[in-house]
Backbone bond lengths (Angstrom), bond angles and torsions (degrees), N, CA, C in turn:
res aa  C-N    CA-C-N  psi(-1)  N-CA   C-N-CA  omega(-1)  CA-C   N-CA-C  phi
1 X - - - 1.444 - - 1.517 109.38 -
2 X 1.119 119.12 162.31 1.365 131.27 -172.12 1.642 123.99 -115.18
3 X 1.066 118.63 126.53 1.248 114.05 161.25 1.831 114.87 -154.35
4 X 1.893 117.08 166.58 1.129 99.58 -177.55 1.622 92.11 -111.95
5 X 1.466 97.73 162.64 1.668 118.19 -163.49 1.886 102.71 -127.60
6 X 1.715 106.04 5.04 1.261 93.42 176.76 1.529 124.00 -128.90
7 X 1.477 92.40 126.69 1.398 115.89 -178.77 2.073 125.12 -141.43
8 X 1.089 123.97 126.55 1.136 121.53 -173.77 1.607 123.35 -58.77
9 X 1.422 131.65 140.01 1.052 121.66 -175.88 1.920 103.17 -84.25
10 X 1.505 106.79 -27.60 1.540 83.86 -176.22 1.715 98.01 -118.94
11 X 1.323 110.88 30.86 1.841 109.03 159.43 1.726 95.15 -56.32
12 X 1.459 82.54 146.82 1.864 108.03 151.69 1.365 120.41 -69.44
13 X 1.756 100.24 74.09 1.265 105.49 -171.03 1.529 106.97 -95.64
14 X 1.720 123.31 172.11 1.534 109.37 149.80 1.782 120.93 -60.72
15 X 1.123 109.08 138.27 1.032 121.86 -179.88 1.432 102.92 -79.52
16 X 0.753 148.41 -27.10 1.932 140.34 -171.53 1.823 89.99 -95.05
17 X 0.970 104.04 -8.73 1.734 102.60 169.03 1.438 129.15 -67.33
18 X 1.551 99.67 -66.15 1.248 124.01 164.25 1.158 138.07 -81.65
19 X 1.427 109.11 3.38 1.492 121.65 177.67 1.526 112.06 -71.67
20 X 1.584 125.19 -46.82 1.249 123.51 169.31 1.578 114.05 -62.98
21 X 1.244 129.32 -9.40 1.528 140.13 -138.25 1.500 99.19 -107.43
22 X 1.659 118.76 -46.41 1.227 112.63 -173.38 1.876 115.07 -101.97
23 X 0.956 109.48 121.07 1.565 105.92 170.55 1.744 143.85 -113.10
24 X 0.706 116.71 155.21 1.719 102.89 -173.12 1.289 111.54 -35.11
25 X 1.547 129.35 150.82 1.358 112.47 177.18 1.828 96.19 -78.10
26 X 1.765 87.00 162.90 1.424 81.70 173.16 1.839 80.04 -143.54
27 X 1.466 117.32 158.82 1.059 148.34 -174.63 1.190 113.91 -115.46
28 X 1.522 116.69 88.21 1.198 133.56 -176.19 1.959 117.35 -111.77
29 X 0.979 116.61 120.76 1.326 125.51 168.61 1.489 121.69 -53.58
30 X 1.554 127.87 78.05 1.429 137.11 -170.29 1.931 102.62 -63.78
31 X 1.146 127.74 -27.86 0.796 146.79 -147.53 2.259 104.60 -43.15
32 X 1.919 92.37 -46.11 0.884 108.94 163.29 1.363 144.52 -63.66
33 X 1.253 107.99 -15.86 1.697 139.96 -143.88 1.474 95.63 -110.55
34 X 1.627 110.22 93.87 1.381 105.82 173.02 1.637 118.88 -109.80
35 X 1.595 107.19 4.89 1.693 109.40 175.20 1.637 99.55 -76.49
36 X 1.067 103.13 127.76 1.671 94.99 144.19 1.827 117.85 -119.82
37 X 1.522 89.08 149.63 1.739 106.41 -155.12 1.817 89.57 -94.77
38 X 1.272 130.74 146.04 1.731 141.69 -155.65 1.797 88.78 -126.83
39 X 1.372 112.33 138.06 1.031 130.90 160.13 1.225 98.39 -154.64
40 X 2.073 95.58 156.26 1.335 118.63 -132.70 1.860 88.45 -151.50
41 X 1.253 76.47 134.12 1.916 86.98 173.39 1.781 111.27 -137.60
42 X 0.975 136.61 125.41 1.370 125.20 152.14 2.301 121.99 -101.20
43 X 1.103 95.86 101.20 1.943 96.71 177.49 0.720 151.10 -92.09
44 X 1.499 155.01 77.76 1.443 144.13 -140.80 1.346 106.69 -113.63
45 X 1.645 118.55 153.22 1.730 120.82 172.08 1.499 101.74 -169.40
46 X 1.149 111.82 179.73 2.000 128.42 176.40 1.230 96.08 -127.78
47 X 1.276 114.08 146.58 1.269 113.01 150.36 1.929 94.35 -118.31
48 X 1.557 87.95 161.13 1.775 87.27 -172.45 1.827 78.34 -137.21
49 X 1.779 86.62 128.85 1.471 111.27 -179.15 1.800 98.35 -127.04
50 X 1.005 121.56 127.15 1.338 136.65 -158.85 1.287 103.92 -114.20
51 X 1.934 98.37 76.07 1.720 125.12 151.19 0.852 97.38 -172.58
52 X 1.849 109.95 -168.09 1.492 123.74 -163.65 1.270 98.67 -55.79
53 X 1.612 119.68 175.75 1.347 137.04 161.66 2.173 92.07 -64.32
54 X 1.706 98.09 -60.36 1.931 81.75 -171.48 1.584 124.13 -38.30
55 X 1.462 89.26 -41.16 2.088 77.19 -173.74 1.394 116.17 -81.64
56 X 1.438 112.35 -7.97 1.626 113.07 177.48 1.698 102.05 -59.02
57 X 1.493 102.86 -62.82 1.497 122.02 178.45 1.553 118.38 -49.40
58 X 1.593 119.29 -26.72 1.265 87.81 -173.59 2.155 86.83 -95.87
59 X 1.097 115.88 -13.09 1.500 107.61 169.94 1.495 120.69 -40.00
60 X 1.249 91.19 -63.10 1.548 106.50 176.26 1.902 110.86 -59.37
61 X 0.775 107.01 -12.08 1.592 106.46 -169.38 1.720 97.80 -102.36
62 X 1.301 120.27 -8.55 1.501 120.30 153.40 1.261 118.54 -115.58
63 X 1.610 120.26 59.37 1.470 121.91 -173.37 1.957 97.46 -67.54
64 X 1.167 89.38 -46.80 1.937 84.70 175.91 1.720 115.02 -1.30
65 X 1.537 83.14 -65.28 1.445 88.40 176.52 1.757 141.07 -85.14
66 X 0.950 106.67 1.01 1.135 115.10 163.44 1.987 126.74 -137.87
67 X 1.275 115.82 0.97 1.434 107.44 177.80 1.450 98.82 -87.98
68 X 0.976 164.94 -57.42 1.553 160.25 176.89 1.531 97.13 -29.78
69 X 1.260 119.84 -55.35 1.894 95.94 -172.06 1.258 94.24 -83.39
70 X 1.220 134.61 -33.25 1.924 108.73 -171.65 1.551 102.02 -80.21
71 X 0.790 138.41 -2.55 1.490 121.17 165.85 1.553 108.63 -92.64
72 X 1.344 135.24 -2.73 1.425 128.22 145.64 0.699 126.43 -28.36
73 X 1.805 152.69 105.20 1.695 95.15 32.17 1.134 111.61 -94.58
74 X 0.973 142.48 17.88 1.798 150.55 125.28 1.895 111.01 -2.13
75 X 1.356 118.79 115.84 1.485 105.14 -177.51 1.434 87.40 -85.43
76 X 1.592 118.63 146.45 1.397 103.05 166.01 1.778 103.55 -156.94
77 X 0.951 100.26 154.05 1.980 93.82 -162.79 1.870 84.26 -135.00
78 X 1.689 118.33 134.00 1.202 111.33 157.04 1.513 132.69 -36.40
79 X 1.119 122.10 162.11 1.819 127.12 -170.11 1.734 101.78 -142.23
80 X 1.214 136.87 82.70 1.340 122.48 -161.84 1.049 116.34 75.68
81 X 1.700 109.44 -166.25 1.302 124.91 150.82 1.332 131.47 -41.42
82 X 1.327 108.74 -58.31 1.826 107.14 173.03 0.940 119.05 -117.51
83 X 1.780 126.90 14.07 1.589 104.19 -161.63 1.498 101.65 -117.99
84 X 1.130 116.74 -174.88 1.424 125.85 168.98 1.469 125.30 -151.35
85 X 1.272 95.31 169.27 1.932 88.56 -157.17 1.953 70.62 -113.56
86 X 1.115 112.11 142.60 1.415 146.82 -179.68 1.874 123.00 -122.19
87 X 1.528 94.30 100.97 1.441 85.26 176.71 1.581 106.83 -104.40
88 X 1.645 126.56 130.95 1.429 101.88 -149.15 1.616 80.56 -127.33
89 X 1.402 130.29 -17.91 1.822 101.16 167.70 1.627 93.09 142.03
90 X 1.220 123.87 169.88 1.509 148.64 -144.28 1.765 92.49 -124.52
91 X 1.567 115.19 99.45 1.283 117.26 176.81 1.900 102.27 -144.62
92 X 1.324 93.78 151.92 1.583 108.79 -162.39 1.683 115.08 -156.28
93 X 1.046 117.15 -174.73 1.360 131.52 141.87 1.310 124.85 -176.63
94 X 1.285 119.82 172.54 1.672 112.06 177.37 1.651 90.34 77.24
95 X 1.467 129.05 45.17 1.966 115.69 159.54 1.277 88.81 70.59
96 X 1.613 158.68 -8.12 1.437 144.87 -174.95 1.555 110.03 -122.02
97 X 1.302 120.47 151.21 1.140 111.03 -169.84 1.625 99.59 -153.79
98 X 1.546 147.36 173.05 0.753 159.78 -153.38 1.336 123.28 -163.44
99 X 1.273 147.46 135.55 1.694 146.43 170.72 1.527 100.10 -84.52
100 X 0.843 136.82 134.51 1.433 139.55 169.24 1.440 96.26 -102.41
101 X 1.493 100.87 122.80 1.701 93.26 159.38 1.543 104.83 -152.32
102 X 1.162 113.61 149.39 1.905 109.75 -162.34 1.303 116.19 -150.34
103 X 1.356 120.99 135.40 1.663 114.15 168.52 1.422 113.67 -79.70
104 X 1.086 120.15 132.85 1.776 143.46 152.23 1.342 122.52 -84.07
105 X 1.362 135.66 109.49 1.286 123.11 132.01 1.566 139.12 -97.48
106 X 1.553 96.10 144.92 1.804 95.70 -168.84 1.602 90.69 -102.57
107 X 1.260 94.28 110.52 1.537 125.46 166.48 1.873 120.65 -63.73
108 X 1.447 111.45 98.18 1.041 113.20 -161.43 1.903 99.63 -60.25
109 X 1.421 106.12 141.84 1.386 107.91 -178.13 1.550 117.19 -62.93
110 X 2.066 92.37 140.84 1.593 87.61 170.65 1.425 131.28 -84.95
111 X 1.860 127.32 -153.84 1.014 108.41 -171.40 1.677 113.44 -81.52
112 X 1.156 116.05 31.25 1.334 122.26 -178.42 1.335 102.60 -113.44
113 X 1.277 126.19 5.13 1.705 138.68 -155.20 1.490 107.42 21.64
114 X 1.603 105.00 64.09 1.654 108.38 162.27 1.644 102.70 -110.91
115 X 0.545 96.71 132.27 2.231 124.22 -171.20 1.453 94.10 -102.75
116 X 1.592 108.68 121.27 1.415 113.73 -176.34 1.563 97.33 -124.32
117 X 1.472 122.05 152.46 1.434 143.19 139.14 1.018 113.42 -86.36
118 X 1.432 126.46 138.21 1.707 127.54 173.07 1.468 106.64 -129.74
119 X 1.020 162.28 163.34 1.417 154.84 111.35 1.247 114.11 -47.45
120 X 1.340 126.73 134.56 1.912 164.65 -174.59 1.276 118.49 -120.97
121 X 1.167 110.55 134.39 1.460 111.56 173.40 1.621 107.23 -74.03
122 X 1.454 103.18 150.19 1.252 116.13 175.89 1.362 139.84 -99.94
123 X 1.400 117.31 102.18 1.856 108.73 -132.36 1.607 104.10 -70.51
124 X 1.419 122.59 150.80 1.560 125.90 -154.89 1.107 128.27 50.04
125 X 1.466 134.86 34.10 1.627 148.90 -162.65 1.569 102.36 -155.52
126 X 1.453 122.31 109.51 1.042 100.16 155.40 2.120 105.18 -120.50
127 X 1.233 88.28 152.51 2.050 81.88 -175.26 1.516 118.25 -69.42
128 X 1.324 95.83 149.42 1.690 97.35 -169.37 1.486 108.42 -108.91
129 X 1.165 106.14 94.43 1.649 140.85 167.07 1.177 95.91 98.62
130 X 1.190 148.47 37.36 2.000 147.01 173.31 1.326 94.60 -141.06
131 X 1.788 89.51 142.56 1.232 85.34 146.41 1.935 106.43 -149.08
132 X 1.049 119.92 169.58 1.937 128.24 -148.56 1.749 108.49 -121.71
133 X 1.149 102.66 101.43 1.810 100.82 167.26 1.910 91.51 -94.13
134 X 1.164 137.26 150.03 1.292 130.81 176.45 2.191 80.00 -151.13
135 X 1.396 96.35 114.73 1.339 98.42 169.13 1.770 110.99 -125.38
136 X 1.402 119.79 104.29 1.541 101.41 175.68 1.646 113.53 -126.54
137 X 1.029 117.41 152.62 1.439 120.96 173.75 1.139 132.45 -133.95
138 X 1.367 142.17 116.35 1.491 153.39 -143.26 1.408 111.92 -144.43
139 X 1.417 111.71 108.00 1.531 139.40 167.02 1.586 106.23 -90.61
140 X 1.831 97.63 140.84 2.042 99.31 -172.43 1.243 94.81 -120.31
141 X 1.685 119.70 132.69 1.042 122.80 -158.50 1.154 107.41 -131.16
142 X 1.875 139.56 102.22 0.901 140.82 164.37 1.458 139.02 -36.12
143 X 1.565 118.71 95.96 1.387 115.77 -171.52 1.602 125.29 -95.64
144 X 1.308 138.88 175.78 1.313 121.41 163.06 1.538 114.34 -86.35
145 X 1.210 136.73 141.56 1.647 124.73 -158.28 1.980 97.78 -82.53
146 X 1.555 99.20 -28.20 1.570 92.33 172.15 1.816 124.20 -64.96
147 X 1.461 110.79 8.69 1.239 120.20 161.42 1.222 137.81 -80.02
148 X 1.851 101.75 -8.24 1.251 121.21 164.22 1.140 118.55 -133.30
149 X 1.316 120.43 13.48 1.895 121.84 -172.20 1.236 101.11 -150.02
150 X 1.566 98.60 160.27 1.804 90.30 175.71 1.429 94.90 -108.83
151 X 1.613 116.58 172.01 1.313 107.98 -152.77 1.647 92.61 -88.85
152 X 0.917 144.07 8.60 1.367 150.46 160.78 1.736 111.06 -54.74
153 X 1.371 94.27 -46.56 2.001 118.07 -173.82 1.649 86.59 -76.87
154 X 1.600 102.34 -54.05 2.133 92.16 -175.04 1.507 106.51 -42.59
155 X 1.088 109.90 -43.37 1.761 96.63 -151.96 1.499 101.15 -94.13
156 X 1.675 130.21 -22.76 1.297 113.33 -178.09 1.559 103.81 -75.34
157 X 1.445 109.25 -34.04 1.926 104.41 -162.41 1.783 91.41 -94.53
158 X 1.716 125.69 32.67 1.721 112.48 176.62 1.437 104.36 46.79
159 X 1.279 131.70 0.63 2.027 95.55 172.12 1.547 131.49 -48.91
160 X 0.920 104.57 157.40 1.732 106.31 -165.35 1.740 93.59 -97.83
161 X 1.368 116.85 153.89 1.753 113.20 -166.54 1.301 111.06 -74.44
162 X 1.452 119.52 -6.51 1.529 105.07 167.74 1.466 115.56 -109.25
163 X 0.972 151.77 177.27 1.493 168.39 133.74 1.439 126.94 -90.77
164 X 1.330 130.47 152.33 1.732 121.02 160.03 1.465 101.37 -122.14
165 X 1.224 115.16 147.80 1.377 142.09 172.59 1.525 106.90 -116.53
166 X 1.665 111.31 109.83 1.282 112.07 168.27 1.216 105.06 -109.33
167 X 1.618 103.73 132.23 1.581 119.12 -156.84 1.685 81.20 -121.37
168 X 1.067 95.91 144.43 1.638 110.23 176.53 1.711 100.12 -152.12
169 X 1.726 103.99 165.67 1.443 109.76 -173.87 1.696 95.37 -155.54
170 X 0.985 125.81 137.69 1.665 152.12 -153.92 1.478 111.18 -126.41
171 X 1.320 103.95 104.16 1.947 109.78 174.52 1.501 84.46 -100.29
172 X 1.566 132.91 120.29 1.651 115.86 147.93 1.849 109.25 -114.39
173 X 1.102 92.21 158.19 1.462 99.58 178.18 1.532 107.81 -144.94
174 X 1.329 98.42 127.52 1.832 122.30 178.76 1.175 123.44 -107.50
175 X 1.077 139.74 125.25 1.704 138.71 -174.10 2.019 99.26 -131.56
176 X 1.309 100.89 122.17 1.759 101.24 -178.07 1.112 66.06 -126.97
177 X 1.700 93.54 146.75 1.459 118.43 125.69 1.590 127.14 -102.82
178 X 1.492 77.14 131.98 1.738 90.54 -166.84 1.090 101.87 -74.53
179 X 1.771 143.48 159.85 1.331 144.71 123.90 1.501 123.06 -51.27
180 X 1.415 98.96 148.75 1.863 100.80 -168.44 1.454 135.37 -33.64
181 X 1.637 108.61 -48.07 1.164 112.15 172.01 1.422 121.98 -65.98
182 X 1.237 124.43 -13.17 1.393 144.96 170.21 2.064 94.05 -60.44
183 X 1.336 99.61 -87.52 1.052 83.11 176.63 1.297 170.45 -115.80
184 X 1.479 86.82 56.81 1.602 120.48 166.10 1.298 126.74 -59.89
185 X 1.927 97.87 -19.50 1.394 96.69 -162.48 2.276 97.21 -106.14
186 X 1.038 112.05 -170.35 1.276 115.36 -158.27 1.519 112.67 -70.31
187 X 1.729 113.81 134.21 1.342 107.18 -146.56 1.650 103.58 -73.58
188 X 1.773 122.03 -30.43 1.395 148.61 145.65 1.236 118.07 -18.49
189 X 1.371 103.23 -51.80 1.807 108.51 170.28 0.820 126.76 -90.71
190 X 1.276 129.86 0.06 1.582 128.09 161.38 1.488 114.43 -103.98
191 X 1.652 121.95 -23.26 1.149 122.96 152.43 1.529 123.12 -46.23
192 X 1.314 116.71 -50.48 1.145 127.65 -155.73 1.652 94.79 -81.40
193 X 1.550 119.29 -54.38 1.438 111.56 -153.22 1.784 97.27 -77.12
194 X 1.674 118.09 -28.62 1.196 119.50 171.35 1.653 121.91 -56.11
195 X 1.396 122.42 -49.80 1.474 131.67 156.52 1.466 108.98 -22.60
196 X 1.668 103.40 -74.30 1.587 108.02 -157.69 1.317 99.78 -79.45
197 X 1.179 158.48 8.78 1.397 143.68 -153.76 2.081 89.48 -130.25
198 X 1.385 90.00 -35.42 1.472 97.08 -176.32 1.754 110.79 -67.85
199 X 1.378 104.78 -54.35 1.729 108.13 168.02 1.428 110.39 -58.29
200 X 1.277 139.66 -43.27 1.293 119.54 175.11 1.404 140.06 -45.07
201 X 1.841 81.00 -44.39 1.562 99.98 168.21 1.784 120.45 -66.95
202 X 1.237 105.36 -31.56 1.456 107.22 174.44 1.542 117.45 -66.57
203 X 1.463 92.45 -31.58 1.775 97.00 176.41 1.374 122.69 -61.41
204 X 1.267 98.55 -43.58 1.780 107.33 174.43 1.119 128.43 -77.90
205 X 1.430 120.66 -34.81 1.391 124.50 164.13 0.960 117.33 -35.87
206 X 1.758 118.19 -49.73 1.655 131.83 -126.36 1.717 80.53 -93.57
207 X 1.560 103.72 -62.00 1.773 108.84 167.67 1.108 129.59 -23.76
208 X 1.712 105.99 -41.78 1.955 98.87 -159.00 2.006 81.28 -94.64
209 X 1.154 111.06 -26.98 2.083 104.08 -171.25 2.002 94.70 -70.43
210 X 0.972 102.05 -28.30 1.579 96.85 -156.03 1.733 98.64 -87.81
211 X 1.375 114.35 3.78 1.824 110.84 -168.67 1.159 83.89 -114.46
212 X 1.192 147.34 -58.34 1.871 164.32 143.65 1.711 92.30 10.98
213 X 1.383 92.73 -55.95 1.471 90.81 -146.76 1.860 105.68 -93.54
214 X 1.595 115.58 -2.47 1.200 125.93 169.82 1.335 112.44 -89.43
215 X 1.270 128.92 -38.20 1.624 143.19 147.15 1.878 104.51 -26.59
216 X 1.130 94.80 -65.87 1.479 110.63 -168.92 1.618 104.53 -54.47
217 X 1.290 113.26 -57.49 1.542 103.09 -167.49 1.165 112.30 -101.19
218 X 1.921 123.70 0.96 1.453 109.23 148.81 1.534 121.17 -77.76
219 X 1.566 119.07 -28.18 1.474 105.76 163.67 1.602 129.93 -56.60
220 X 1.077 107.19 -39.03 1.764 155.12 -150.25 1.996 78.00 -62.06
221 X 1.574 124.15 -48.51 1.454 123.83 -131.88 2.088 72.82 -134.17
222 X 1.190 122.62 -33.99 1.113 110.22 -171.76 1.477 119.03 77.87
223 X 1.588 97.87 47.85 1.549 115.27 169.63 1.570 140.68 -113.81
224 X 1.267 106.44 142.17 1.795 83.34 -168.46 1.449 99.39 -65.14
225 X 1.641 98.16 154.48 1.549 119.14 170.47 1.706 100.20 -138.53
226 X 1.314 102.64 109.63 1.197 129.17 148.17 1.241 140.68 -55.83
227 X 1.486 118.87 132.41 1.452 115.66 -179.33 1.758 113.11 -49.22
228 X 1.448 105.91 147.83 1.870 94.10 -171.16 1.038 106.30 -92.02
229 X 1.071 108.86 159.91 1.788 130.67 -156.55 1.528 115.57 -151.49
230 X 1.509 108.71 120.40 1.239 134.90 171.76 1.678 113.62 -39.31
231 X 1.382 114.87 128.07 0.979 131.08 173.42 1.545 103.38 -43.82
232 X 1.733 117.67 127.87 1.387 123.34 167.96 1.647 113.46 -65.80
């Protein structure tokens, strides 16, 4: 089963979000603890970066330089060639809590130009009671910009006549093992409050990395970026 487990402890998150989410640490002996509990996420979004599909692609093909600061406040240190070791924050519930921290690699696209994320092990780290499948994949799809503007909006805000839309889609999968008193209590209620607390967090993350990173490569190229706007 699937679920996602990543979210920042000091993102600009909602606070009535994460308030049930984070808890005292508690120091529990897993040692005993041989269930592990599966959470499951499925995510989809665009980001719309306003130029050709080429310069989106070769942007992305020097994340080096720019994914480490847009995933701030994310600690994150390169891993190889593409990956990175990700420390993403201290989240829990039920008195138990956990550090999430995970390797990523951004999988240079194949000849189908599908761009993959995978999760990697993280060499000298192993996780303490989790463990992370993170599978995502993102195709960039050249649009006409008059599909979202009228050409009145093209010419006062300079957009250029094409656009890219990077559409991506997110399988994650989470496996904790809980400690006993954890799960003593109802297997429904920890499914359930773990699910929804877990997608929220994926929602916002994905939001505050994916605006970071439109900031970044419209300054980055010195392009207007426009407030976003609903499909006509």
């Amino acid at each position: 089963m699937h679920h996602n487990f990543a979210g920042h402890q000091t993102l600009e998150m909602d606070k009535n979000l994460v308030s049930d989410f984070y808890a005292s640490a508690t120091k529990t002996d897993l040692s005993k603890t041989s269930l592990t509990t599966w959470f499951k996420t499925k995510y989809n979004d665009c980001m719309k970066l306003y130029a050709d599909v080429d310069t989106v692609a070769k942007h992305f093909a020097s994340h080096r330089s720019w994914f480490c600061q847009c995933a701030h406040p994310m600690k994150v240190e390169p891993l190889g060639e593409n990956g990175y070791d990700l420390s993403i924050g201290k989240f829990g519930s039920f008195g138990y809590q956990v550090e999430a921290r995970v390797g990523l690699e951004l999988v240079p696209p194949d000849s189908a130009g599908i761009y993959k994320i995978i999760s990697i092990p993280v060499p000298n780290y192993t996780p303490p009671g989790y463990q992370v499948n993170f599978q995502s994949e993102m195709k960039l799809l050249e649009l006409p910009t008059e599909q979202f503007f009228s050409h009145k909006e093209i010419q006062k805000l300079g957009l250029p006549p094409v656009m890219t839309g990077a559409k991506w889609d997110l399988d994650l999968t989470v496996g904790v093992k809980f400690p006993q008193f954890i799960q003593k209590m109802s297997p429904s209620l920890i499914q359930k409050t773990g699910d929804s607390l877990l997608l929220k967090v994926v929602q916002q993350v994905s939001r505050c990395l994916s605006h970071k990173t439109q900031i970044n490569f419209h300054t980055t190229h010195n392009l207007p970026f426009p407030k976003q706007r609903k499909r006509k």
